[in-house]
VOPAGU-2260 file (C-alpha; in pm, 1 decimal, decimal comma):
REM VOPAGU-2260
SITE   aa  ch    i         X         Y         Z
SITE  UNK   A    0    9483,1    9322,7    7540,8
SITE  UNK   A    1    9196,6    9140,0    7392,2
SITE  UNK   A    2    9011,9    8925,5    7588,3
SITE  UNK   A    3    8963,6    8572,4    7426,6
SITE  UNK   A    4    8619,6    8501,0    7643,8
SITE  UNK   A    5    8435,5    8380,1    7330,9
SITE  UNK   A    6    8048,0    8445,0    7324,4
SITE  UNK   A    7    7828,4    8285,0    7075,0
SITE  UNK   A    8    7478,1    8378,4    7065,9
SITE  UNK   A    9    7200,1    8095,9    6835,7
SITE  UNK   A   10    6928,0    8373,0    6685,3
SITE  UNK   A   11    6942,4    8702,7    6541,6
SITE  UNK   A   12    6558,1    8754,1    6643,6
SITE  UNK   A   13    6479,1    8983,4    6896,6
SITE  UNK   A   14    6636,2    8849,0    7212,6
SITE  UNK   A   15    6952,9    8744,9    7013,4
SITE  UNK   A   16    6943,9    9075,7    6875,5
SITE  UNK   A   17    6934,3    9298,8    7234,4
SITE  UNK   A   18    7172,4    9024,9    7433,8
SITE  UNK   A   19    7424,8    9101,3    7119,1
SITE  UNK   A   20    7379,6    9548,3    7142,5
SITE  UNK   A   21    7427,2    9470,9    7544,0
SITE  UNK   A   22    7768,0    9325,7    7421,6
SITE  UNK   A   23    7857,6    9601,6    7207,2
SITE  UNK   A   24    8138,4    9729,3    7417,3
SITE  UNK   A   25    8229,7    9427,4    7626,7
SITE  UNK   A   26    8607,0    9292,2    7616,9
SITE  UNK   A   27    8422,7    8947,2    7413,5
SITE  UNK   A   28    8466,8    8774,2    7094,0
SITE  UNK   A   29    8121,6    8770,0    6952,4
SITE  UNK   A   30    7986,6    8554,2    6727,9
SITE  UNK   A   31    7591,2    8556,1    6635,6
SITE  UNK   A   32    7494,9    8288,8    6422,7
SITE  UNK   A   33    7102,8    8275,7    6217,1
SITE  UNK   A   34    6993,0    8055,4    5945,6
SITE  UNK   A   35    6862,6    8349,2    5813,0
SITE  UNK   A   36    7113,7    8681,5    5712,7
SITE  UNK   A   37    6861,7    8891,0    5896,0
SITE  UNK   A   38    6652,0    9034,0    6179,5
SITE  UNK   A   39    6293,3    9009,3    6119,0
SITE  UNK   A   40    6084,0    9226,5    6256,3
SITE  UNK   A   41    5730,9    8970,2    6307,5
SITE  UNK   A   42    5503,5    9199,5    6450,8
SITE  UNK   A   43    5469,8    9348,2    6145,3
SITE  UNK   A   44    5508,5    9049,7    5974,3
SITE  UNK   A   45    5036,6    9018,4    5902,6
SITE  UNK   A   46    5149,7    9353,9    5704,0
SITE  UNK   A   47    5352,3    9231,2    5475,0
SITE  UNK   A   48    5088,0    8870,3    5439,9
SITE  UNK   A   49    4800,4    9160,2    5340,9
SITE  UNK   A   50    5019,8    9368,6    5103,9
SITE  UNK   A   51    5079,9    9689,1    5308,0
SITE  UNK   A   52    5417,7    9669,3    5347,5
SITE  UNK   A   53    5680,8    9493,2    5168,3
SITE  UNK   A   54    5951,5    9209,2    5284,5
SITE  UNK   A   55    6250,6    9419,9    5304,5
SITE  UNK   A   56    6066,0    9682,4    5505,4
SITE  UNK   A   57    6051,9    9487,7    5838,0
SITE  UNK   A   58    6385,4    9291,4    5798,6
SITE  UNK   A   59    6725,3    9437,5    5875,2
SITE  UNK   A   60    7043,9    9252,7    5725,7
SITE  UNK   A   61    7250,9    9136,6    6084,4
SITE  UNK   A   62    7585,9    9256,8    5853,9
SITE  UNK   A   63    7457,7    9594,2    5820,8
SITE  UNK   A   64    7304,9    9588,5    6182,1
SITE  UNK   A   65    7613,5    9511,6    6338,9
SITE  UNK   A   66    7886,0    9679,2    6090,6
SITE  UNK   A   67    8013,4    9902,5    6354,6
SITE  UNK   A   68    8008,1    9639,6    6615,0
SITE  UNK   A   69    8374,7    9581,6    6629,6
SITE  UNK   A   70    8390,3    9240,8    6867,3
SITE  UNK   A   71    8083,0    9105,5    6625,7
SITE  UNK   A   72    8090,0    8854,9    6336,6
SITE  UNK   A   73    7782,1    8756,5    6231,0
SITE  UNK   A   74    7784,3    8384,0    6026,7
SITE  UNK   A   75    7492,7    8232,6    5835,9
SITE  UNK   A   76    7430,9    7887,5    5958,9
SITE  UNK   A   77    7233,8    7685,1    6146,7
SITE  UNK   A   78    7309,7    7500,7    6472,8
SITE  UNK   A   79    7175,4    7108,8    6473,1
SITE  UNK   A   80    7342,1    7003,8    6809,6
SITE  UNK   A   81    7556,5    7041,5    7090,5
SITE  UNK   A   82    7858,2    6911,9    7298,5
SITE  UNK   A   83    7812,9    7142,7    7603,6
SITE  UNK   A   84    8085,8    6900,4    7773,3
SITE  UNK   A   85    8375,3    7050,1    7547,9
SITE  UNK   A   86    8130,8    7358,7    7538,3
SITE  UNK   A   87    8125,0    7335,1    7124,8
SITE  UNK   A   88    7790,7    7405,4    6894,3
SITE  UNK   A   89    7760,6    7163,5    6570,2
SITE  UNK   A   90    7710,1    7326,8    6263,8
SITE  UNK   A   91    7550,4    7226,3    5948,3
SITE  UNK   A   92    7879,6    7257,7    5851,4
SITE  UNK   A   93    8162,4    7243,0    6105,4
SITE  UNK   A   94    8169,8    7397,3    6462,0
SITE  UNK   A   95    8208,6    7642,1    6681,3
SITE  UNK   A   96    8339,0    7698,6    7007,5
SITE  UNK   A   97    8238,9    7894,7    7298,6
SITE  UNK   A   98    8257,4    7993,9    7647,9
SITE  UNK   A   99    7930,3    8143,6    7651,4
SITE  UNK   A  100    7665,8    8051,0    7510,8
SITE  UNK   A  101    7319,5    8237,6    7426,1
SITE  UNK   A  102    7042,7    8041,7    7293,6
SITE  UNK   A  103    6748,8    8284,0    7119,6
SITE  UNK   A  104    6635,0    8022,6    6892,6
SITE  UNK   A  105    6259,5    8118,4    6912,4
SITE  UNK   A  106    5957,1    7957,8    6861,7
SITE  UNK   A  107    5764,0    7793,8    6505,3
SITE  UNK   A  108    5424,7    7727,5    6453,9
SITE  UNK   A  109    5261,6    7461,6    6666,3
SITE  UNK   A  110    4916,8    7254,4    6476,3
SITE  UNK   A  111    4864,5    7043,3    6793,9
SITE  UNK   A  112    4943,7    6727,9    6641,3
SITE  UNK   A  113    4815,3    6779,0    6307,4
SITE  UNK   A  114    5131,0    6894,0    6132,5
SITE  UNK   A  115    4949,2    6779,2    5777,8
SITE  UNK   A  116    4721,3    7106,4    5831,9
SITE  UNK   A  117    5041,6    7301,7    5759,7
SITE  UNK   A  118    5022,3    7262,5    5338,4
SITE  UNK   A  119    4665,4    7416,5    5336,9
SITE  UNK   A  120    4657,2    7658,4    5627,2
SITE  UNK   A  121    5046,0    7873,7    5653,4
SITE  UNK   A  122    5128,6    8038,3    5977,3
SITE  UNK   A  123    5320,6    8394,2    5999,9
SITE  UNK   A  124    5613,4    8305,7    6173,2
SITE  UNK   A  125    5862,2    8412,1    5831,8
SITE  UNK   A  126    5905,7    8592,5    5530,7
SITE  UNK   A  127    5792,4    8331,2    5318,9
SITE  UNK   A  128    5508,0    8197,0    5501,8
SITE  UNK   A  129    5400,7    8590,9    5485,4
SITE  UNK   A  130    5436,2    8615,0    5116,9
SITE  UNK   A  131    5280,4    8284,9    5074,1
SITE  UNK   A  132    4944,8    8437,3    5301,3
SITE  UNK   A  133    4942,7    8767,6    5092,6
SITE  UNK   A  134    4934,8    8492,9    4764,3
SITE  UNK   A  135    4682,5    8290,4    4830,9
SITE  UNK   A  136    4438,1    8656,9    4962,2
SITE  UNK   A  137    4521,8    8822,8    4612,0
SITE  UNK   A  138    4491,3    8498,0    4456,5
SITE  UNK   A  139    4161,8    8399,2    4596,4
SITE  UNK   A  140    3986,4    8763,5    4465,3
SITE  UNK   A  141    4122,7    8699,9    4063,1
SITE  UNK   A  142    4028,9    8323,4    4061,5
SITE  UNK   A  143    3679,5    8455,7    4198,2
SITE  UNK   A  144    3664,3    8760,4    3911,4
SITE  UNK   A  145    3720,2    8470,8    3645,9
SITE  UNK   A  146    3397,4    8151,7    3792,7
SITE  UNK   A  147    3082,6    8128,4    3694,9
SITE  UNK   A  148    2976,8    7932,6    3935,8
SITE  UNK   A  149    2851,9    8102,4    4220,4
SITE  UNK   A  150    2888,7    7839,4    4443,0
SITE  UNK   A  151    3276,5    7811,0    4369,4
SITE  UNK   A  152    3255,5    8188,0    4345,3
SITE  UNK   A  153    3171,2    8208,3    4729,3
SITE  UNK   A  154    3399,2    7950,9    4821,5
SITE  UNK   A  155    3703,6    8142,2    4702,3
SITE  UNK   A  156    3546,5    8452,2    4868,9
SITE  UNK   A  157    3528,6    8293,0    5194,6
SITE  UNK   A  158    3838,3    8320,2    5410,1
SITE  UNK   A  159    3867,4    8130,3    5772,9
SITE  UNK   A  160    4152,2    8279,7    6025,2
SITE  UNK   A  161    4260,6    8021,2    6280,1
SITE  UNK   A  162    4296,9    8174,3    6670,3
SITE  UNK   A  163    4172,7    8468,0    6810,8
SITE  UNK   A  164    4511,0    8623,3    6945,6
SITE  UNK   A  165    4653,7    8931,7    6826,5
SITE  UNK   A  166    4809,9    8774,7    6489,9
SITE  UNK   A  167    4453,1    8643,6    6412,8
SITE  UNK   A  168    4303,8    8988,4    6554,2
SITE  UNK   A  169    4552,8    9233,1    6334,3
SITE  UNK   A  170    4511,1    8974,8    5987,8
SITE  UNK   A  171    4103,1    8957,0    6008,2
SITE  UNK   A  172    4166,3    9323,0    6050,9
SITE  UNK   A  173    4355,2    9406,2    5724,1
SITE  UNK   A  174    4206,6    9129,7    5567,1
SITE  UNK   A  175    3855,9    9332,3    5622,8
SITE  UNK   A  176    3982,8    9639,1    5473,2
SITE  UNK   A  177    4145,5    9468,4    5173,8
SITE  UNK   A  178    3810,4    9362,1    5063,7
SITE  UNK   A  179    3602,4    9693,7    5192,1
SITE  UNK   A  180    3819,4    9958,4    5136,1
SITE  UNK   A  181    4146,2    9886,4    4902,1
SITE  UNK   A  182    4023,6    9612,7    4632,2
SITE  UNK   A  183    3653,7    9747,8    4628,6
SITE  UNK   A  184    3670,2    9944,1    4279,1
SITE  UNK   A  185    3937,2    9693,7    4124,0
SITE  UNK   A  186    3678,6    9443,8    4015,1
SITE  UNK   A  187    3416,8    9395,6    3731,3
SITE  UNK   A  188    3281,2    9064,2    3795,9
SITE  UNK   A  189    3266,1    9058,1    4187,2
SITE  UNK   A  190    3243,1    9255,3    4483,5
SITE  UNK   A  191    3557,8    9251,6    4721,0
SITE  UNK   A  192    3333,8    9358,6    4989,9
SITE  UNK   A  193    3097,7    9092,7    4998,0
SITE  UNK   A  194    3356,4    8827,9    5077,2
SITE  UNK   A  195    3287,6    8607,4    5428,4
SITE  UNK   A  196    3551,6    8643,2    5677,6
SITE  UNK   A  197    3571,5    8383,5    5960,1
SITE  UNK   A  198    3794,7    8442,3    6248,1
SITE  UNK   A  199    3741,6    8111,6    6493,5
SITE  UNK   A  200    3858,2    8124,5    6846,1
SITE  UNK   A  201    3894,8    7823,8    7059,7
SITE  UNK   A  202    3837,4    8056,6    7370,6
SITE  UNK   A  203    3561,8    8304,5    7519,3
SITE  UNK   A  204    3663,1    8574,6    7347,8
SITE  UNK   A  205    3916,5    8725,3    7121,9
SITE  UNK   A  206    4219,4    8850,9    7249,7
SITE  UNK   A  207    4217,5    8677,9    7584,3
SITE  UNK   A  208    4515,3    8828,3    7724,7
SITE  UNK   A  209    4371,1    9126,0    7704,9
SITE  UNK   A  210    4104,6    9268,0    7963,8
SITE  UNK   A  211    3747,6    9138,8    7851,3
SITE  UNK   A  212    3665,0    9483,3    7800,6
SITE  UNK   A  213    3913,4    9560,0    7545,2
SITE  UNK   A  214    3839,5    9224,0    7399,3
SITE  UNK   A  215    3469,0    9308,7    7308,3
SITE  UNK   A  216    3605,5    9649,0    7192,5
SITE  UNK   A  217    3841,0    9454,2    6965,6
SITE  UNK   A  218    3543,8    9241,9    6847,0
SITE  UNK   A  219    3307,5    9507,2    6783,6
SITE  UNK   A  220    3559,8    9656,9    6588,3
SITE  UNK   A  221    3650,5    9357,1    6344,4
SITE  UNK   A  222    3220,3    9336,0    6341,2
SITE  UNK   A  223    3265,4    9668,3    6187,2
SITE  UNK   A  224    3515,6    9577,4    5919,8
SITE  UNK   A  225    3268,7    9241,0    5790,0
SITE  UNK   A  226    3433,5    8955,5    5997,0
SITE  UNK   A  227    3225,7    8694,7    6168,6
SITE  UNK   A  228    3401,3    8595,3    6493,8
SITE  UNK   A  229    3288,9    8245,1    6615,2
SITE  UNK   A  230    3397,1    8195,4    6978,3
SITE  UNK   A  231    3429,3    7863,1    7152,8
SITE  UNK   A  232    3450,4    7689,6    6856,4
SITE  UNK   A  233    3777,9    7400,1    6817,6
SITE  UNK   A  234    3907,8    7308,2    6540,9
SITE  UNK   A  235    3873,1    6979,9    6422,6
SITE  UNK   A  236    3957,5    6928,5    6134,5
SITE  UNK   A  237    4150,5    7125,7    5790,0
SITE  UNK   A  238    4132,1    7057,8    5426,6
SITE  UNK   A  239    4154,1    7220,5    5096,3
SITE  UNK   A  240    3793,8    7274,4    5064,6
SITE  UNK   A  241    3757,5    7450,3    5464,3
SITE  UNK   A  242    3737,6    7387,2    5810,0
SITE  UNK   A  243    3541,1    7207,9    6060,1
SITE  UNK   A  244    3451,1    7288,2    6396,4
SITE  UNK   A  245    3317,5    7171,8    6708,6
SITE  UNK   A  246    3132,8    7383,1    6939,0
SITE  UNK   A  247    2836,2    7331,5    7198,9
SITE  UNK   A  248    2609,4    7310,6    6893,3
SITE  UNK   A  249    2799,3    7016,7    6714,5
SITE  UNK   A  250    3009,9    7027,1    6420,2
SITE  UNK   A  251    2990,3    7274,0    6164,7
SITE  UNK   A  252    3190,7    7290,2    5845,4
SITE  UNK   A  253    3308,8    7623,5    5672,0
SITE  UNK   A  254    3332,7    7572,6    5335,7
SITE  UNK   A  255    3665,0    7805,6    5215,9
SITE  UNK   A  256    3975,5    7774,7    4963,6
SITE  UNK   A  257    4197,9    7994,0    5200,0
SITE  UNK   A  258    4216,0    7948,4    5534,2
SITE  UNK   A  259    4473,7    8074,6    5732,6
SITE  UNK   A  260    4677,9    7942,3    6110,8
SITE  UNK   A  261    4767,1    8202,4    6385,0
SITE  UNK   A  262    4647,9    7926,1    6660,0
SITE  UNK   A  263    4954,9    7855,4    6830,7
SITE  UNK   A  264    5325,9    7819,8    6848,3
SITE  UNK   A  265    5605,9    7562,9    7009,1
SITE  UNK   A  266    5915,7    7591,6    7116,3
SITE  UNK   A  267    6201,5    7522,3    6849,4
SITE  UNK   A  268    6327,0    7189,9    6798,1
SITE  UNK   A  269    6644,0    7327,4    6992,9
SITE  UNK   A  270    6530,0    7292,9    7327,7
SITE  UNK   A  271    6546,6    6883,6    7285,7
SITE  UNK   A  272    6898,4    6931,8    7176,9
SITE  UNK   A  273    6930,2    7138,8    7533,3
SITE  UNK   A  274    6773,1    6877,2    7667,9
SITE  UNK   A  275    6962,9    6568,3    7545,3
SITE  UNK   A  276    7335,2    6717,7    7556,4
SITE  UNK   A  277    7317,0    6899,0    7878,3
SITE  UNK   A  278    7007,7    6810,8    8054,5
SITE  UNK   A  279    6761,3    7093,2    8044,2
SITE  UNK   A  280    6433,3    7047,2    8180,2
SITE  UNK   A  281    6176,1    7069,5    7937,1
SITE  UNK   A  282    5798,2    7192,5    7955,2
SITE  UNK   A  283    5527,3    7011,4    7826,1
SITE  UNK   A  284    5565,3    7277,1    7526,2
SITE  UNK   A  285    5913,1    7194,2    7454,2
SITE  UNK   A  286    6060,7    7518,1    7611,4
SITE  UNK   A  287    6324,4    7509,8    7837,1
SITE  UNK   A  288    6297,7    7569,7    8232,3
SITE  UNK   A  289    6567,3    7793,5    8313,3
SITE  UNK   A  290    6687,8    7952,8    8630,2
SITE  UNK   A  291    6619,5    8320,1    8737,5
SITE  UNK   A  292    6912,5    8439,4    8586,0
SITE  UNK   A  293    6818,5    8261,4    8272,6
SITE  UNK   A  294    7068,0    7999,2    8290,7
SITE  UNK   A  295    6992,6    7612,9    8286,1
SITE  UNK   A  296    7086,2    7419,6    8586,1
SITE  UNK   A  297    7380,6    7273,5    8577,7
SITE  UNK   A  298    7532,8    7510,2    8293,3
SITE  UNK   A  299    7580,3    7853,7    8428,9
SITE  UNK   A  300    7776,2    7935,2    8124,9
SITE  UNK   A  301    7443,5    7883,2    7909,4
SITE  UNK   A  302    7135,6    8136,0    7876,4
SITE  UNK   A  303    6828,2    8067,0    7711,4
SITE  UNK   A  304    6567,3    8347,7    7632,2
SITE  UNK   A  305    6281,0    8458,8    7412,5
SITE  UNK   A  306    6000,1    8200,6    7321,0
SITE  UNK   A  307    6243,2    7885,9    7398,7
SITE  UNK   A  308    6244,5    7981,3    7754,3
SITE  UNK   A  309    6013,0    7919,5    8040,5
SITE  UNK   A  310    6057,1    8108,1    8334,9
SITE  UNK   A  311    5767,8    8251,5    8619,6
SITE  UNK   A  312    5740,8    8563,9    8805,7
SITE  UNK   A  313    5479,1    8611,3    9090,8
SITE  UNK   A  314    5319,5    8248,2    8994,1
SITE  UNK   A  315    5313,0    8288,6    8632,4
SITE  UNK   A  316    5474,4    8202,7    8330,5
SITE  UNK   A  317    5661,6    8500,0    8108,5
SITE  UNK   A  318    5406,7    8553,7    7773,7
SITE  UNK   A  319    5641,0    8457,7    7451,0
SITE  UNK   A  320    5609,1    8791,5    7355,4
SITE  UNK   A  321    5840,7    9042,0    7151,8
SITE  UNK   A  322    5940,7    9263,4    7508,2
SITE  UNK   A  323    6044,4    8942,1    7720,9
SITE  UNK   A  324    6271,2    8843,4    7472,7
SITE  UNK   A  325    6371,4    9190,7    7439,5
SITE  UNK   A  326    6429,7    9270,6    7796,2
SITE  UNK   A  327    6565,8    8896,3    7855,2
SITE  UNK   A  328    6842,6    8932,1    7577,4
SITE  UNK   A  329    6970,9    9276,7    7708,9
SITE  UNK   A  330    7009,6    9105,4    8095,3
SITE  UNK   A  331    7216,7    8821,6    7944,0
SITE  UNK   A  332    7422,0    9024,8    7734,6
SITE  UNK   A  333    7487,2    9250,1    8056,6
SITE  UNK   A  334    7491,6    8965,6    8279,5
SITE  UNK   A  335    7754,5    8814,2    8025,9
SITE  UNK   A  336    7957,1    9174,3    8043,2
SITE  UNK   A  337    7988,6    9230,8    8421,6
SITE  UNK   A  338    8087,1    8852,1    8437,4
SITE  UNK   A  339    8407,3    8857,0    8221,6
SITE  UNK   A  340    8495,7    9264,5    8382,7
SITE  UNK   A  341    8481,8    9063,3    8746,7
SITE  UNK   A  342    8206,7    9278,6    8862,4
SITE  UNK   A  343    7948,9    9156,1    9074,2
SITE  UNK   A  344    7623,6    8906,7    8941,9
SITE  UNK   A  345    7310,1    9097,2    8848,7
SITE  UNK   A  346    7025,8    9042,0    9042,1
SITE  UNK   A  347    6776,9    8781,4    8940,0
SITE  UNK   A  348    6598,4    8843,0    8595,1
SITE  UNK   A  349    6290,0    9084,5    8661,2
SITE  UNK   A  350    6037,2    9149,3    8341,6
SITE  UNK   A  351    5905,6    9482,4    8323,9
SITE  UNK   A  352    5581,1    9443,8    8162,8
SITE  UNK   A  353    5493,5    9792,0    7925,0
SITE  UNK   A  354    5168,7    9679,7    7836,5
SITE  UNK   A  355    5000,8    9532,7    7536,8
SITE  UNK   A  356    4875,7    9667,5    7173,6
SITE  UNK   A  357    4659,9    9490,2    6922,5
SITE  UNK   A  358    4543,9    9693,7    6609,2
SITE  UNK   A  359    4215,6    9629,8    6410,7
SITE  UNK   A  360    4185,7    9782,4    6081,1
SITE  UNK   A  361    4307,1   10155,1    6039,4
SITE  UNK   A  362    4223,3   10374,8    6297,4
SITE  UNK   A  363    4165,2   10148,9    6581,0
SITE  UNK   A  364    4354,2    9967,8    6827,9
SITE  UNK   A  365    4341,4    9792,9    7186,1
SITE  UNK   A  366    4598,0    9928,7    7423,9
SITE  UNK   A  367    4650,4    9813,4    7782,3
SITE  UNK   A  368    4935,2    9935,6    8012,5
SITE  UNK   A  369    4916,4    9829,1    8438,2
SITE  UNK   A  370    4563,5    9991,3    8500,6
SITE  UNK   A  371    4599,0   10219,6    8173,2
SITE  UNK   A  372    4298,8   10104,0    7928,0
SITE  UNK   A  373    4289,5   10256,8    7581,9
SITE  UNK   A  374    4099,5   10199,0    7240,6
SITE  UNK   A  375    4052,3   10391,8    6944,8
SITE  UNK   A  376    4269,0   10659,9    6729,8
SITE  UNK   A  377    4494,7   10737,1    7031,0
SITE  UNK   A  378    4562,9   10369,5    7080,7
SITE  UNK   A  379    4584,5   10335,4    6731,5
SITE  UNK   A  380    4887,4   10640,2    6720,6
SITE  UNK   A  381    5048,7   10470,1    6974,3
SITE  UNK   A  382    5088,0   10161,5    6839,9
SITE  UNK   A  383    5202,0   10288,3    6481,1
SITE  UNK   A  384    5477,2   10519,7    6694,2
SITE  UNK   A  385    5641,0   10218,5    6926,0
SITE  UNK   A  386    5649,9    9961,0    6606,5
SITE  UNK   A  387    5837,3   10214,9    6399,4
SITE  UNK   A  388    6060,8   10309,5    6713,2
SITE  UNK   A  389    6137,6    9935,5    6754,8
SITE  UNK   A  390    6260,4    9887,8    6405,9
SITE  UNK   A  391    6624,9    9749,5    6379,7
SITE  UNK   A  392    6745,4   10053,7    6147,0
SITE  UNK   A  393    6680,3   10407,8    6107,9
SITE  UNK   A  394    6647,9   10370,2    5715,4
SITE  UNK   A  395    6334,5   10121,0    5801,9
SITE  UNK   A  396    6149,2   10379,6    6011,8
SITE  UNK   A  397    6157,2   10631,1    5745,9
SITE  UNK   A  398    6053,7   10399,4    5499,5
SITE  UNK   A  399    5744,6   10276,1    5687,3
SITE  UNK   A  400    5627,0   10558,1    5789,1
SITE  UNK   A  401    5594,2   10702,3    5455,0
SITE  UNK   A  402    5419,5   10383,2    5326,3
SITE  UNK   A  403    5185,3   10432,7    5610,9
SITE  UNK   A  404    5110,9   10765,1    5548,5
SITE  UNK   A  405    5072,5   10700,8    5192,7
SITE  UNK   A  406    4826,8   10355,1    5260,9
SITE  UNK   A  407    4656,2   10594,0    5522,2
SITE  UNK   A  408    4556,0   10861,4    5289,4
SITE  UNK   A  409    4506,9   10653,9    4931,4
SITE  UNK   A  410    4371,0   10328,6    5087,1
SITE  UNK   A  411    4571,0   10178,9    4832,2
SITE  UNK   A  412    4836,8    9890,8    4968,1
SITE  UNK   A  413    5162,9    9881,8    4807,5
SITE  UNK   A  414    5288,2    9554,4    4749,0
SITE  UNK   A  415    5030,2    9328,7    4628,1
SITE  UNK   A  416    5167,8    9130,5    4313,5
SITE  UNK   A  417    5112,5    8781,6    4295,1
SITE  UNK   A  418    5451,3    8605,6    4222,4
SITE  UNK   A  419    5449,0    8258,0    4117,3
SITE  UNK   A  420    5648,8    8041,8    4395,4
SITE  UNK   A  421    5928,1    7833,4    4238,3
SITE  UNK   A  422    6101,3    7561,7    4451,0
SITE  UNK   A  423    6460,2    7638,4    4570,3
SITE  UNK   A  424    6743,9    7391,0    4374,3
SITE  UNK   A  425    6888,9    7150,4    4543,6
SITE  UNK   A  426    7260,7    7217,5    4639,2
SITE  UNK   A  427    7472,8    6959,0    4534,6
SITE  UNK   A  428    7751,2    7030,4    4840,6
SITE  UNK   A  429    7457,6    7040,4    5044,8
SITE  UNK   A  430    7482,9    7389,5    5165,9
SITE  UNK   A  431    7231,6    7654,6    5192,3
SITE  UNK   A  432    6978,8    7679,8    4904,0
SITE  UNK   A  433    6968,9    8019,2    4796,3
SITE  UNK   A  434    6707,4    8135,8    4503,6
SITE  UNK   A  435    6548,3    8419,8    4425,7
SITE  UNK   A  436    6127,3    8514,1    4450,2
């Protein structure tokens, strides 16, 4: 008999993705729910922002990912609030009920309080803010080809990165090869290897999660590729015409047309909703405290994982990283399984941390694993091997890995036209506004 225990699960990202595969055989009703009709793949999202790869080679349709998923339906909508009393989710259109609920809502990008910065310096949190990235690069080389003035000339060759983690680490990266190595012959006017590269770091040093050893490694590297890394320098303030920042000098202004945010992230706006219908606990981030089993007090019948949730182990707060969400959706989706088969309650949640890998340009990358220290070629084979291992579909790993191999021996980047951006029209029934780019 089938069981009625209805699960719905808010994200098809990566914890959404592994809590719904841990369900794959349980006696559930499954329903996953993304604004989006796919699974986006963001580590590889700076790839498709510098032209390597393109969009449809790092997402995975959630139809075609789950098509053999029997106790899955997978709906396009999104979720703008909650009556966890009569345990329903409001829709942008209508509801849904549930008896279990899985929140994997994520994370966008976080501007400290100056949201405004947004229009003139994207993040890389989606698709479009990627293609919007790899527009304004390609962009910024053929409106420098066509001035006279070298003044203006620099400008547009001048490109700032904002934060010093691995997003700002792997773009300054590409971005360094793009004008040394793959636009270097494509010009008549200028030369795509003279352009300034900024990458500005609030902190010490690049990479700070990292040990400081592989962080000068990592710097040394991008020093190699032609980008100027200014630590301990803040952001103050963002404009079309460059940045401006503080450090123990005094204020200095970088005078750019493309700059480009990888400083931070916040929780997504559904954590308040958590908060306000069913009285999470919320950290000063916006994410949501949850219990060791990843539940919220109060709600045992609700998990929340990935980047929304905030949980310690040994004293310290779980990075919002790809593997926690990972390894937190597959416990709820088993803790979810051996609750409605009446078997006992897994133990509490426990992250397994594999390590971490950062790559800088081709050939090079930072790799650290418990006391296991790695940079270089090796590093950089390693990291190539687990992204395309972690890819949602088979089809996808054979596709990038021939696009690497091709970028690897021709230099050459495959997708880099520059498509004018057209805004979406406006649905008159309000529904989702679909258009094509």
């Amino acid at each position: 008999m089938e069981s009625t225990h209805r699960v719905l699960n808010l994200g098809g990202g990566f914890g959404g993705l592994y809590a719904a595969k841990a369900l794959r055989k349980a006696p559930v009703r499954l329903t996953l729910l993304d604004r989006r009709n796919f699974h986006l793949f963001q580590p590889l999202l700076y790839q498709v922002a510098t032209g390597s790869l393109s969009p449809g080679e790092i997402a995975s349709p959630l139809r075609s990912v789950f098509r053999r998923q029997q106790n899955t339906q997978v709906l396009m909508g999104e979720a703008t609030d909650l009556d966890a009393e009569h345990r329903k989710v409001i829709l942008d259109s209508g509801d849904l009920e549930y008896d279990t609920l899985i929140v994997a809502t994520g994370s966008t990008d976080s501007y400290f309080g100056h949201d405004d910065w947004k229009r003139v310096a994207p993040g890389l949190k989606s698709i479009e803010e990627a293609t919007e990235i790899r527009h304004k690069i390609l962009y910024a080389f053929e409106a420098a080809e066509k001035e006279h003035d070298p003044e203006i000339r620099r400008e547009w060759l001048t490109f700032v990165l904002v934060g010093g983690g691995p997003t700002g680490v792997e773009l300054a990266g590409a971005l360094g090869e793009i004008a040394h190595d793959t636009l270097r012959r494509d010009f008549r006017s200028i030369k795509p290897e003279e352009a300034v590269i900024w990458l500005v770091e609030g902190g010490s040093r690049v990479l700070p999660a990292y040990p400081p050893d592989l962080s000068a490694k990592a710097e040394a590297s991008l020093k190699r590729l032609g980008v100027t890394v200014r630590t301990n320098a803040f952001v103050t303030d963002i404009d079309q015409a460059g940045v401006t920042v503080k450090t123990s000098g005094g204020s200095e202004r970088i005078v750019a047309k493309t700059v480009i945010w990888s400083a931070g992230v916040q929780a997504s706006p559904f954590g308040r909703i958590l908060q306000q219908r069913a009285g999470a606990q919320l950290d000063r981030a916006g994410r949501v405290l949850v219990n060791p089993d990843c539940t919220i007090a109060g709600h045992p019948e609700i998990f929340v994982i990935g980047d929304l949730a905030h949980l310690e182990q040994d004293g310290n707060m779980l990075p919002g990283v790809a593997q926690v969400a990972m390894q937190q959706g597959g416990y709820a989706g088993k803790s979810i399984f051996r609750n409605v088969t009446g078997k006992p309650p897994l133990p509490s949640f426990r992250y397994f941390d594999k390590g971490n890998l950062a790559v800088v340009g081709k050939n090079f990358a930072v790799l650290q694993s418990g006391r296991v220290m790695m940079s270089g070629f090796f590093a950089w084979l390693v990291w190539a091997l687990i992204h395309i291992q972690f890819l949602a579909e088979s089809s996808l790993r054979y596709s990038v890995f021939f696009q690497w191999v091709w970028t690897y021996l021709s230099a050459k980047r495959g997708d880099r036209l520059i498509v004018q951006q057209r805004e979406p029209p406006h649905s008159e029934d309000g529904g989702a506004k679909i258009y094509a780019r």
